[in-house]
C-alpha positions in Angstrom: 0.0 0.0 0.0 3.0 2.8 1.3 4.5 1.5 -2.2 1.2 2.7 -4.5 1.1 5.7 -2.5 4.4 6.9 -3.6 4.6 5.7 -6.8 1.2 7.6 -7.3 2.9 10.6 -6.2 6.1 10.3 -8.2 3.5 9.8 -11.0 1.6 12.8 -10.1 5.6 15.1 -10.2 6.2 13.6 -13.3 3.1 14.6 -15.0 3.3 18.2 -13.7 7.3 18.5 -15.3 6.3 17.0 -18.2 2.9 19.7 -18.6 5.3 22.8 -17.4 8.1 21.4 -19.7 6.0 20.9 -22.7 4.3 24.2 -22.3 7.6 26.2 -21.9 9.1 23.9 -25.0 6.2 24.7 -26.9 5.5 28.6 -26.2 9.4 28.9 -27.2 9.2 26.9 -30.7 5.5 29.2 -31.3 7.7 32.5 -30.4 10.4 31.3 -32.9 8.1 30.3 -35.5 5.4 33.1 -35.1 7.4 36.2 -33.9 7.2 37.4 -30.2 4.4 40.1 -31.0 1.8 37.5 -32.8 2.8 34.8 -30.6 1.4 37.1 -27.6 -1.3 38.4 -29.9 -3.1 34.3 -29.2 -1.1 33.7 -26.2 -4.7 32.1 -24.9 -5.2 30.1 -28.2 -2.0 29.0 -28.2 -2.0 27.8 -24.7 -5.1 25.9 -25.0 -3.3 24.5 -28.2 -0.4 23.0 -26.3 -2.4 21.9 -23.2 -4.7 20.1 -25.1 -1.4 18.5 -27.3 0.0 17.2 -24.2 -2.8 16.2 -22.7 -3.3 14.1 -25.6 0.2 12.7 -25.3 -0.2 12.3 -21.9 -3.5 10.5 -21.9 -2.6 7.9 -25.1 1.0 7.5 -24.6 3.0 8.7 -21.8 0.6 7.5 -18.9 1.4 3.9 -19.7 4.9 4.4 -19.0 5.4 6.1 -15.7 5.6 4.4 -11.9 1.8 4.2 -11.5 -0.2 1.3 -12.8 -3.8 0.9 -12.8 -6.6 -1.3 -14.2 -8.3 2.4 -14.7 -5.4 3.5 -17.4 -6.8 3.6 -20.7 -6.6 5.4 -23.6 -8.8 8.6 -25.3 -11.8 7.0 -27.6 -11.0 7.7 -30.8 -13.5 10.1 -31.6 -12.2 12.2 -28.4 -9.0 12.2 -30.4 -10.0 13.0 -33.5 -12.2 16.0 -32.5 -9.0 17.5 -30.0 -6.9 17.1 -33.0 -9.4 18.7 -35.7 -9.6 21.4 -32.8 -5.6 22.0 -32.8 -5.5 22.1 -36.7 -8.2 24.6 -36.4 -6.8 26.8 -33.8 -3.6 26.7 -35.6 -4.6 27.7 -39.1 -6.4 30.8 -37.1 -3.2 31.8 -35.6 -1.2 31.3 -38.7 -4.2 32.7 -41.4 -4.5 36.3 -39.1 
């Protein structure tokens, strides 16, 4: 039991680095590709953008690999997928058409 707990902890630090991580790593490569001034023009947009990219990381990939294991883990239906990823191509033409 003290074993799940921790694990479930070190689970829990892991998937906070790897959401502050990814949305430092991914603001930078939007300010590079963008330019600083349109980049903070959707700052909003973009960073619902990247949260919803890493949570769909997160929730298909990276969850099955960390210290916590559960009969619960399972992936994003595919139609969950497939409208977050429509929504991202969307929100990205926006930023990249205006």
């Amino acid at each position: 039991m003290k074993n799940s707990i921790s694990h479930f902890f070190l689970e829990w630090l892991r998937a906070l680095v790897i959401l502050f991580g990814g949305l430092y790593i991914l603001w930078i490569i939007e300010e590079q590709l963008l330019g600083t001034e349109q980049a903070k023009n959707y700052v909003v947009l973009l960073a619902l953008v990247d949260f919803t990219i890493l949570f769909l990381v997160y929730r298909n990939f990276l969850q099955f690999s960390g210290w916590f294991q559960s009969k619960n883990q399972r992936k994003l239906p595919r139609t969950v997928t497939v409208l977050l990823v429509l929504f991202i191509i969307l929100s990205l033409s926006i930023v990249m058409i205006f």
